[in-house]
C-alpha positions in Angstrom: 124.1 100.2 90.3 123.7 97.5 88.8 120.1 94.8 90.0 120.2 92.3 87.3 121.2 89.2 89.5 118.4 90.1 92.3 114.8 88.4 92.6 112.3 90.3 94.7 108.4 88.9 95.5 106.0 91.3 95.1 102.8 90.0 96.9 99.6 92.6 97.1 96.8 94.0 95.5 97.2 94.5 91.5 95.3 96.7 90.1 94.7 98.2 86.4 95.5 102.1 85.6 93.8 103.3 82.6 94.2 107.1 81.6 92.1 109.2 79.1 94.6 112.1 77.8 93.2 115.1 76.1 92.8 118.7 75.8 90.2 121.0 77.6 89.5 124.2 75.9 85.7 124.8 77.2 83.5 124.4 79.5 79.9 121.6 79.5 77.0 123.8 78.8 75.1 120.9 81.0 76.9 121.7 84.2 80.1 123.4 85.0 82.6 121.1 84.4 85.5 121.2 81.4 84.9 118.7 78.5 88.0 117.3 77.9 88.8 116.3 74.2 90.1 113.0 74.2 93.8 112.5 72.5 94.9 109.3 73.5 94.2 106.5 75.8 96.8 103.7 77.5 96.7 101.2 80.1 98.8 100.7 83.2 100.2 98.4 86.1 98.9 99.8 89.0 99.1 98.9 93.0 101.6 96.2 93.6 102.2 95.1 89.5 103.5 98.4 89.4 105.9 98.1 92.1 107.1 94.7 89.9 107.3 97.2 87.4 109.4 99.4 89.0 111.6 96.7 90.0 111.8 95.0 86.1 112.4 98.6 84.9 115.0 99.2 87.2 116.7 96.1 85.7 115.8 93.4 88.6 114.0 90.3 88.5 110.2 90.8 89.7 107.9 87.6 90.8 104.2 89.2 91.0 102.0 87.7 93.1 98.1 88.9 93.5 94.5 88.3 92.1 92.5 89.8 89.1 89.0 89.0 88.3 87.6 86.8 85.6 87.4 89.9 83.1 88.8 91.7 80.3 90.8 94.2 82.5 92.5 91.0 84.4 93.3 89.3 81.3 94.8 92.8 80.3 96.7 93.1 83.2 98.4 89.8 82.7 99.5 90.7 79.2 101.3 94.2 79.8 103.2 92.1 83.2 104.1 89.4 80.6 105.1 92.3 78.0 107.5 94.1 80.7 109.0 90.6 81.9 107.4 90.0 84.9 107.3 86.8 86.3 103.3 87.7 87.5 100.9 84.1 88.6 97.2 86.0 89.0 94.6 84.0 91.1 91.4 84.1 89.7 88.7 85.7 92.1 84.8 86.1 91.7 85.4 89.8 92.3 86.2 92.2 89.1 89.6 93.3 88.5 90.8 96.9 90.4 90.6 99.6 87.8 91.2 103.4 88.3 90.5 104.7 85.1 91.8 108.7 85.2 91.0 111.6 82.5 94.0 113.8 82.7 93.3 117.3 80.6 96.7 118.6 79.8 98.9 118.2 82.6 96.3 118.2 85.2 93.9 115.4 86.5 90.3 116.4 86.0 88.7 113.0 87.6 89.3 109.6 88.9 87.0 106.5 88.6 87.3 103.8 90.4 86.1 100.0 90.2 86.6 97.3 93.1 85.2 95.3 95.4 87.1 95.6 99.0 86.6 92.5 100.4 88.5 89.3 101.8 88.9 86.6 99.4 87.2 83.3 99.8 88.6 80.6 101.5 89.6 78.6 98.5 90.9 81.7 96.9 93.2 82.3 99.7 94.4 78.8 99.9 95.0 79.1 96.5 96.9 82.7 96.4 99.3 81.1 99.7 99.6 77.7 97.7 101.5 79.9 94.9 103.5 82.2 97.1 105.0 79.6 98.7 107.1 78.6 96.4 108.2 82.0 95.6 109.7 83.0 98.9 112.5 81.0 98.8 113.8 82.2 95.1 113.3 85.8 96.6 115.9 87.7 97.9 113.9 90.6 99.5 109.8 90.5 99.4 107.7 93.1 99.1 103.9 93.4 100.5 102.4 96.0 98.9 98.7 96.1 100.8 96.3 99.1 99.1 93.9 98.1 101.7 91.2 96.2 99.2 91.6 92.8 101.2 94.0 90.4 99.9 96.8 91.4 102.3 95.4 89.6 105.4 97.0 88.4 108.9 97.6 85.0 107.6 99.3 86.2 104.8 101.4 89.0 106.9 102.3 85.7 108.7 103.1 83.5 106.4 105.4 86.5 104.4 107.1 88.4 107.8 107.8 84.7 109.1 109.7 83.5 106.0 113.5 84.8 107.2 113.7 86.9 104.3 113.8 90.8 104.4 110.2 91.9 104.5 109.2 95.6 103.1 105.9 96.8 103.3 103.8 99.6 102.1 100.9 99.8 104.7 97.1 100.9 104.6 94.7 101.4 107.4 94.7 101.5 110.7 95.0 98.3 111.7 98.8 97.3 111.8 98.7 94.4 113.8 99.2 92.2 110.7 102.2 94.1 110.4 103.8 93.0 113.6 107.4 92.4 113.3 108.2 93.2 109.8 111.6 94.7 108.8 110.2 97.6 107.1 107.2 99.5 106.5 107.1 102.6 104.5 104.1 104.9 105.0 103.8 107.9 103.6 102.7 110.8 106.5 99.0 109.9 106.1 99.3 106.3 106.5 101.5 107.4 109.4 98.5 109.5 110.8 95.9 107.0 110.4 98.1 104.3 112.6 98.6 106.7 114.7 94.6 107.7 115.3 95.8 111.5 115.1 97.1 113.7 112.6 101.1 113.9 112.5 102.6 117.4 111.6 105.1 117.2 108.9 107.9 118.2 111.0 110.9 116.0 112.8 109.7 116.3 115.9 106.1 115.2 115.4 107.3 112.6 113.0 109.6 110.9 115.4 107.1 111.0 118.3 104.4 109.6 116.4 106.9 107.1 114.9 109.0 105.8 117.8 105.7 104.9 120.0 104.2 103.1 116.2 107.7 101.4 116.2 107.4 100.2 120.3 103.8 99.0 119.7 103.7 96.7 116.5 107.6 95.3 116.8 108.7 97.1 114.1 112.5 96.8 112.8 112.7 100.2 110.7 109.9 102.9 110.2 110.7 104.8 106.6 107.9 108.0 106.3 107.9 109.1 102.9 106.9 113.2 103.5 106.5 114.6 99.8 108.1 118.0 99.6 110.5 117.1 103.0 111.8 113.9 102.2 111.7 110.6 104.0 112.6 110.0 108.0 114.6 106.7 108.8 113.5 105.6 112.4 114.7 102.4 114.5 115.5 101.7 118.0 119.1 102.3 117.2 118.9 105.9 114.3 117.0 108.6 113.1 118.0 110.0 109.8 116.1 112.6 108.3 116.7 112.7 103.9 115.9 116.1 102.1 113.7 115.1 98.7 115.6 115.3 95.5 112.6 116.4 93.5 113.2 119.7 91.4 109.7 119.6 90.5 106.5 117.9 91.4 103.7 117.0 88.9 102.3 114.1 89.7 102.9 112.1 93.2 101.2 109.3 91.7 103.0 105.9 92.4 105.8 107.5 94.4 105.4 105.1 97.0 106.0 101.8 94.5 109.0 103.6 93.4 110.6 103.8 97.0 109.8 100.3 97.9 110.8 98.7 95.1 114.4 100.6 94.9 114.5 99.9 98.2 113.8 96.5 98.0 116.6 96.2 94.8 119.4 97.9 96.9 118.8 96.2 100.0 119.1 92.9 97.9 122.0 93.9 96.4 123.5 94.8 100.0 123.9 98.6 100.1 123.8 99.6 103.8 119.8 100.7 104.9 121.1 104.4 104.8 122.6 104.0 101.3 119.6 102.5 100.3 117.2 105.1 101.6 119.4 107.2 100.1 118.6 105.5 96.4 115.2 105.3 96.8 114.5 109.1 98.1 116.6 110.2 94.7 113.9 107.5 92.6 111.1 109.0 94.1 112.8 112.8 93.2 112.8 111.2 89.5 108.8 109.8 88.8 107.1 112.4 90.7 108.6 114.7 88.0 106.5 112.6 85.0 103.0 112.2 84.9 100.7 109.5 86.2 101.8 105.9 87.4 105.4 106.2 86.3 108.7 104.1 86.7 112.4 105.0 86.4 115.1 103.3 84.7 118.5 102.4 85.9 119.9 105.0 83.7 118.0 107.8 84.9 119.0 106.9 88.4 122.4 106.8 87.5 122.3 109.5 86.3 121.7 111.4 89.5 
């Protein structure tokens, strides 16, 4: 494969991933938790600059789209998307810039902290955020809507993204999918699927279908991918079913996954492998990154090499 001549928009809700590495080797005499020696400390792309990651990494052309606050951790954000090539314009909102921050001893995650504000933007801000998409949609071969639920992905945006004419993908949060209404693709993972479906979905076919056919009926939904971890992804429409068996060897970290899929999905649909073939792509990407640790990408080698 080969993504170099394809532009995809990747419009959502950035975020910064900072990780703490170390070594534990005894436990806090003040409660009874490990203190973890710190080794080594880097910053990320997380949430939807991460899926433009995945897509620049993969060799493709990524146009980021999203807010950060007026902070040190926005400003850094915008410096590693300019160092990996991404083509990333940043409103600038009164609330701070996402941050999960993550202290990893070994191999093994011993916390998480997060940072944000979950809120909608302002008004201006939201004019201002739709004034430079706009533009972008019709350079984009595919777009992407990567919502983390944190408030930028709203109805008007859905709108103004799902009615463009251009391929719409998007990774979904919440229960509330009405903003999704007539999009392409969406891509949960089973307990985004769950949470739509205001019960808990069994990670077998049958449930899966069920659940997803009546989700597909109600919010006019082209094409239902469920990412399911250890079982693959399910392909649903009104017209297939396809159920893919993961290509993983070996899980450590699940971290991400879902930017992966989209965003090879999103690259392979642009470049116009059938939606089976490109399923097929993505579910051998996400086989690949959930073997490293952390936010991860891939690069077109390594999927080559596959």
């Amino acid at each position: 494969m080969e993504f170099s001549k394809y532009r995809i928009l990747v419009v959502g809700d950035v975020m910064l991933d900072r990780y703490y590495f170390g070594k534990v080797d005894r436990v806090s005499p003040e409660a009874p938790v490990p203190i973890v020696s710190i080794t080594g400390e880097e910053s990320r792309l997380g949430g939807a600059a991460n899926v433009a990651h995945n897509i620049v990494s993969l060799g493709g052309k990524a146009i980021l789209r999203g807010a950060v606050g007026r902070d040190l951790e926005g400003r850094e954000l915008e410096r590693l998307a300019a160092r990996e090539g991404i083509q990333a314009t940043l409103v600038k909102t009164a609330r701070p810039t996402i941050v999960k921050a993550r202290v990893i001893g070994g191999r093994q995650q011993i916390v998480r902290v997060d940072r944000e504000q979950c809120a909608l933007p302002a008004a201006d801000e939201r004019t201002r955020l739709e004034n430079e998409i706009a533009p972008a949609i019709k350079d984009a071969h595919v777009i992407i809507i990567s919502d983390y639920n944190k408030g930028l992905v709203t109805d008007s945006l859905c709108a103004l993204l799902v009615g463009s004419q251009k391929t719409v993908i998007i990774d979904p949060k919440g229960a509330d999918w009405n903003k999704y209404r007539g999009a392409d693709w969406v891509t949960p993972n089973l307990k985004e699927l769950s949470d739509v479906a205001g019960h808990p979905v069994d990670n077998d076919d049958q449930s899966i279908e069920e659940s997803g056919r009546e989700i597909l009926r109600r919010h006019a939904i082209r094409r239902l991918l469920v990412t399911r971890s250890e079982r693959g992804m399910t392909l649903l429409s009104d017209r297939e079913t396809l159920h893919v068996p993961t290509h993983a060897q070996e899980v450590f970290d699940v971290c991400g996954a879902g930017d992966t899929v989209v965003a090879t999905l999103a690259l392979a649909l642009a470049a116009g492998l059938p939606a089976i073939d490109s399923i097929r792509l993505a579910n051998k990407a996400a086989g690949i990154v959930v073997q490293k640790t952390g936010t991860a990408t891939l690069t077109i080698d390594e999927l080559n090499a596959v």
